[in-house]
N, CA and C of each residue as an Amber inpcrd file, in Angstrom:
protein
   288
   0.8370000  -1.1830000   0.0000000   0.0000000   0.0000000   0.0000000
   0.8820000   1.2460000   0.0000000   0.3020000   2.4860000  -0.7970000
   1.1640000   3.8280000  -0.8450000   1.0220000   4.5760000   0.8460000
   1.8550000   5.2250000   0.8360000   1.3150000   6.0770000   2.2400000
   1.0280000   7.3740000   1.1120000   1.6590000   7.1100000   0.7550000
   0.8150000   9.2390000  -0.0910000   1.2250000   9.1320000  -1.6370000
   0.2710000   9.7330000  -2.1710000  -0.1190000  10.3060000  -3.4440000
   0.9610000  10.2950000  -4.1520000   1.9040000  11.2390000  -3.6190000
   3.0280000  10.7610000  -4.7080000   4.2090000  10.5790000  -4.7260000
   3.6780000   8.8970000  -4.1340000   4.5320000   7.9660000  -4.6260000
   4.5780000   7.3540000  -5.4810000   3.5070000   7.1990000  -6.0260000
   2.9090000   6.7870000  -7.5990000   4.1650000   7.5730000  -8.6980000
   4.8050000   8.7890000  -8.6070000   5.5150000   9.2630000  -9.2480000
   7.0210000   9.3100000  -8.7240000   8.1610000   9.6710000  -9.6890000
   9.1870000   9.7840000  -9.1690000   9.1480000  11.3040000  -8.8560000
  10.2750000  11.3740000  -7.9920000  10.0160000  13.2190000  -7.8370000
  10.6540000  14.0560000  -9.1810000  11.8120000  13.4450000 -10.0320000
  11.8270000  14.2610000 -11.1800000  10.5820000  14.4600000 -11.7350000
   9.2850000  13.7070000 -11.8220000   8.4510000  13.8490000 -13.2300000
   7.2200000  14.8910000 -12.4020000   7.4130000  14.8570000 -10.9460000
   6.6320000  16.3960000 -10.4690000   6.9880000  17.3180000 -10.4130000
   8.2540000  17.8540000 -10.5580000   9.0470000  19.2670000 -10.6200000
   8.5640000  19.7350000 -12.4020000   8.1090000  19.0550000 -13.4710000
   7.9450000  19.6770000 -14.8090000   6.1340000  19.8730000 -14.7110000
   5.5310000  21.1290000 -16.0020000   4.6010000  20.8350000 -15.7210000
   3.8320000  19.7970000 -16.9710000   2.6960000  19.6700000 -16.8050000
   1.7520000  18.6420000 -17.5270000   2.4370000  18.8300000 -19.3130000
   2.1460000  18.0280000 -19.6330000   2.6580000  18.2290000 -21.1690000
   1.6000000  19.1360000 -21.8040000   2.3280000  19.7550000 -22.6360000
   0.5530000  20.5480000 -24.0690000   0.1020000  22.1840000 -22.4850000
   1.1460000  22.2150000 -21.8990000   0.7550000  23.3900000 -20.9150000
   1.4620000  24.5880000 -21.0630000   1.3370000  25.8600000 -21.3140000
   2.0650000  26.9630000 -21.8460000   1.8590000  27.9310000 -21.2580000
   3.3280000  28.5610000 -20.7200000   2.8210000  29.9280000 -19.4510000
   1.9420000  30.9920000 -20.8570000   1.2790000  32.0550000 -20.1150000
   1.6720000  32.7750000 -21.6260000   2.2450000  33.9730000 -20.8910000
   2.8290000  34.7740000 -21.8020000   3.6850000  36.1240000 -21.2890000
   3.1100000  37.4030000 -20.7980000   3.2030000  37.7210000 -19.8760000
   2.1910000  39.2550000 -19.7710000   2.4440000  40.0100000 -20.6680000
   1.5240000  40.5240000 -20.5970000   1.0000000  41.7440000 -21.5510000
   2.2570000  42.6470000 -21.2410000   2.1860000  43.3300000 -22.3930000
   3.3000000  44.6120000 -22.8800000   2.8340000  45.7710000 -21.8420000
   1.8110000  46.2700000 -22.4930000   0.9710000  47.2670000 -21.9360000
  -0.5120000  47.0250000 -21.7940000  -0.6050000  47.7710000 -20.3560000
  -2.4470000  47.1260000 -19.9060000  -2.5960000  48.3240000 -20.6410000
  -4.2600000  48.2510000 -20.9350000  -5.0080000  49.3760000 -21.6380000
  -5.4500000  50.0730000 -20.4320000  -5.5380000  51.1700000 -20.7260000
  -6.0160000  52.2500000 -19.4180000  -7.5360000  52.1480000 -18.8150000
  -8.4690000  51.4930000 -19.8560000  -9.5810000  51.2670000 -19.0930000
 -10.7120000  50.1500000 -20.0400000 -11.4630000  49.9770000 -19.4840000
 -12.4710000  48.9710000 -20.0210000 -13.1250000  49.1680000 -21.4510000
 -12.9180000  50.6440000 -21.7580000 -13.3130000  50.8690000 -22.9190000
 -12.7740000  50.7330000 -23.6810000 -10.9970000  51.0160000 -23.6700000
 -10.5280000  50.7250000 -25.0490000 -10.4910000  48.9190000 -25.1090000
 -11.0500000  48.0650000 -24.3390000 -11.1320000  46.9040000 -24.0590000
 -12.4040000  46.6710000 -25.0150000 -13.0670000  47.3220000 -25.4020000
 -14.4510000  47.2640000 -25.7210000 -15.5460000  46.4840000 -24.7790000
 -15.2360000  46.9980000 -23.8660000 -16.1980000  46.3850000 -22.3320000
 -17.0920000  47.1230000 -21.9090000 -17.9300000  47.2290000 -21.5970000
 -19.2250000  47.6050000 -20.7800000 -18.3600000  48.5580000 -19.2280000
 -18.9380000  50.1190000 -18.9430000 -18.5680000  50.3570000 -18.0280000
 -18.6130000  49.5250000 -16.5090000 -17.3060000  49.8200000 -16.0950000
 -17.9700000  49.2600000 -14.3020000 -18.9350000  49.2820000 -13.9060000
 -19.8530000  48.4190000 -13.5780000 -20.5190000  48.2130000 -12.5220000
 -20.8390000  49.4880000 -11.4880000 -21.7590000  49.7760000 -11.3100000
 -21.7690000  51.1650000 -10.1370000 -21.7280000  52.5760000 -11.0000000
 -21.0720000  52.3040000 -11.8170000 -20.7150000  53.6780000 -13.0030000
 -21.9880000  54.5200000 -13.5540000 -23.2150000  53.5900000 -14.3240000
 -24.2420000  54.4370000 -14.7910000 -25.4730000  54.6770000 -13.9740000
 -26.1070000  55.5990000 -14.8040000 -27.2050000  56.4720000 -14.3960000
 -28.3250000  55.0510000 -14.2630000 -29.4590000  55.3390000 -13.7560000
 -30.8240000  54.5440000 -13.7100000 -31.7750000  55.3800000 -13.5180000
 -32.6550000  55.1670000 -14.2000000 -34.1250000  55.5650000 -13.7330000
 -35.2010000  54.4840000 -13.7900000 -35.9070000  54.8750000 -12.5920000
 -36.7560000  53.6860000 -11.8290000 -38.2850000  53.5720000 -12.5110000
 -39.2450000  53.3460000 -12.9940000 -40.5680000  53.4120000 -12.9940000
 -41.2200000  52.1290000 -12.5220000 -42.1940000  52.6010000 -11.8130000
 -42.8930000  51.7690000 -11.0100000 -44.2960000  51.5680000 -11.4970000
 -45.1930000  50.1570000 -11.8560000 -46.6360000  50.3350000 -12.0170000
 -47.1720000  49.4990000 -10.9940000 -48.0680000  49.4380000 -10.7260000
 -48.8510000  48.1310000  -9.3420000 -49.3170000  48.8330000  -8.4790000
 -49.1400000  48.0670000  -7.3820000 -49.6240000  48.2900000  -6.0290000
 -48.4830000  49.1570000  -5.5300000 -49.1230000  49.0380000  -4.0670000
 -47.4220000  49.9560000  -2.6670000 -46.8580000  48.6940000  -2.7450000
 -46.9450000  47.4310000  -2.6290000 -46.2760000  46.5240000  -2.5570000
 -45.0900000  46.8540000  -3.7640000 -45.4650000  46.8010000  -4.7000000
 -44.5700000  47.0420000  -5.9580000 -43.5430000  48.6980000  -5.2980000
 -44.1600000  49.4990000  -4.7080000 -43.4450000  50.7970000  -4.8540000
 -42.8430000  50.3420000  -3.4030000 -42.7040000  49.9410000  -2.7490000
 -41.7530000  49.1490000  -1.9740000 -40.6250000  48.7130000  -2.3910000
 -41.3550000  47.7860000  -3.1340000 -40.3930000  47.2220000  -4.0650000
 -39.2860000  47.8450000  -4.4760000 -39.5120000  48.6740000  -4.9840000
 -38.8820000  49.5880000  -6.0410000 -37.9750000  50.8040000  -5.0170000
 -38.8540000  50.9560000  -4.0710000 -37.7180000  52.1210000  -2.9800000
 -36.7530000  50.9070000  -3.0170000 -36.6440000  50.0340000  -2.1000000
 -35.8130000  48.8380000  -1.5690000 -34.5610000  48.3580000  -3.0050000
 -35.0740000  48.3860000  -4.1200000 -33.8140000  48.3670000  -4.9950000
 -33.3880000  49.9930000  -5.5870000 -33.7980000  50.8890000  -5.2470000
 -33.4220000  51.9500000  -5.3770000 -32.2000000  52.3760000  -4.3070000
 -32.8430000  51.8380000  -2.8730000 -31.4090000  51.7030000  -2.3640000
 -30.2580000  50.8710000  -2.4760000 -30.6570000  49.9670000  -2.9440000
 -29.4090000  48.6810000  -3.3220000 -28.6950000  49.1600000  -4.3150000
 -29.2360000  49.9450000  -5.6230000 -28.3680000  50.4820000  -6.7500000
 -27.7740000  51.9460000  -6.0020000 -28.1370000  52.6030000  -5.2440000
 -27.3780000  53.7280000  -4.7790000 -25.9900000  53.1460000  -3.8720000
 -26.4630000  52.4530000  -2.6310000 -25.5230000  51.8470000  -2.3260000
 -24.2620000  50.9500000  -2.7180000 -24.5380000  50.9220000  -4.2670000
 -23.6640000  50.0590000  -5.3650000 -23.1590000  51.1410000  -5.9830000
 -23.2440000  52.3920000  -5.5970000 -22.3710000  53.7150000  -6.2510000
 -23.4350000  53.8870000  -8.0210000 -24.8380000  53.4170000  -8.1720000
 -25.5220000  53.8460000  -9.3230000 -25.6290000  55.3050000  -8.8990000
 -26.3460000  55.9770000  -9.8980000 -27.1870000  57.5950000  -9.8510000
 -28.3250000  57.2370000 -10.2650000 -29.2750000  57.1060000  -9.4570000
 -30.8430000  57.4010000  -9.7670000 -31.4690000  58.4310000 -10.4160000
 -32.0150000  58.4450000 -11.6700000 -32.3270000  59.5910000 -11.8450000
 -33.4100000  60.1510000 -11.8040000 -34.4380000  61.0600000 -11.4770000
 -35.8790000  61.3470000 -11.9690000 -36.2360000  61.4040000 -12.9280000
 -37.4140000  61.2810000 -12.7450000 -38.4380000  61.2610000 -14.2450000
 -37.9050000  62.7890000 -15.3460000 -37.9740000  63.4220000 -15.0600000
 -37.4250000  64.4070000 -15.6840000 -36.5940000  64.2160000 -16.6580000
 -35.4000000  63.8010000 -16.1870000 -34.3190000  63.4730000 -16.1410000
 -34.1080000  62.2860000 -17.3380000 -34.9700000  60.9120000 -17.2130000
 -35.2430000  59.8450000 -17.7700000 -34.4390000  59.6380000 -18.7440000
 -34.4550000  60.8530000 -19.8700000 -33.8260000  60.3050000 -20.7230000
 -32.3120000  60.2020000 -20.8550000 -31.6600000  60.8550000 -19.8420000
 -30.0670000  60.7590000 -19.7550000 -29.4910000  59.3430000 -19.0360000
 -30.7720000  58.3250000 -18.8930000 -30.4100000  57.4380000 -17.9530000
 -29.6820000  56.2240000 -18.9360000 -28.7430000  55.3560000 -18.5210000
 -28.1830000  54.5320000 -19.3420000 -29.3550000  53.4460000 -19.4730000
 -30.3360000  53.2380000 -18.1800000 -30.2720000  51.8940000 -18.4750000
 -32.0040000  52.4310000 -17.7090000 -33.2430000  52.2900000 -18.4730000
 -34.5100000  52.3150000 -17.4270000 -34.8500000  50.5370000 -16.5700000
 -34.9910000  50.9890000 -15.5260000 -35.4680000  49.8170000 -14.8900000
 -37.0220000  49.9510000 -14.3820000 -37.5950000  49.3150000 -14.9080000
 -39.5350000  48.9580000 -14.8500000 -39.8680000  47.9900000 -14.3370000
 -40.6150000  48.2200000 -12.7340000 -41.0780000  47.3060000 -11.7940000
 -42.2360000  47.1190000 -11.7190000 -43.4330000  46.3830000 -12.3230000
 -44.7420000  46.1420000 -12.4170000 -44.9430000  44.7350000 -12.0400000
 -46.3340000  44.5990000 -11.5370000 -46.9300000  43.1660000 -10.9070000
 -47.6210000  42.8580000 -12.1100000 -47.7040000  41.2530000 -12.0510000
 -48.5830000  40.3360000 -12.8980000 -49.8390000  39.7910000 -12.0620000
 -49.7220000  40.3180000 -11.0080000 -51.1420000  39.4470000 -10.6340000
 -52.4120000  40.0320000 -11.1240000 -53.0450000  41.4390000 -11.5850000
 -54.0800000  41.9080000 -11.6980000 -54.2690000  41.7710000 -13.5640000
């Protein structure tokens, strides 16, 4: 019987790694931000505006993730406002 794992091997053939395995080299230069990456801003970064239809249950609703996106560094915006928002978020019930 083995007492451990690897003994199954000699110790030269665990010091190399797996065959077909390739470091790769870091990067030259990082890009300065997500955009010239062609990525979607950070997280926390854009505007929102909220609209709500339903009940108070629903406008509950809707305060309660209004604070979760502020607290995530979003900007809420007002209705006013609406159209400078990146992204509208619309909270309505299906039960009626």
């Amino acid at each position: 019987m083995l007492a451990d794992l690897e003994d199954i091997a000699a110790p030269s053939q665990l010091d190399r790694p797996a065959r077909g395995v390739r470091r790769r080299a870091p990067l030259a230069t990082q890009p300065a931000n997500s955009i010239e990456l062609g990525l979607a801003p950070p997280p926390g970064s854009q505007s929102v505006y909220v609209k709500t239809y339903g009940c108070s249950h629903n406008a509950s609703d809707s305060e309660y993730m209004c604070g979760l996106l502020a607290a995530h560094g979003y900007t809420l915006l007002p209705a006013a406002r609406r159209g400078e928002a990146d992204v509208w978020l619309i909270n309505s019930c299906t039960v009626k």
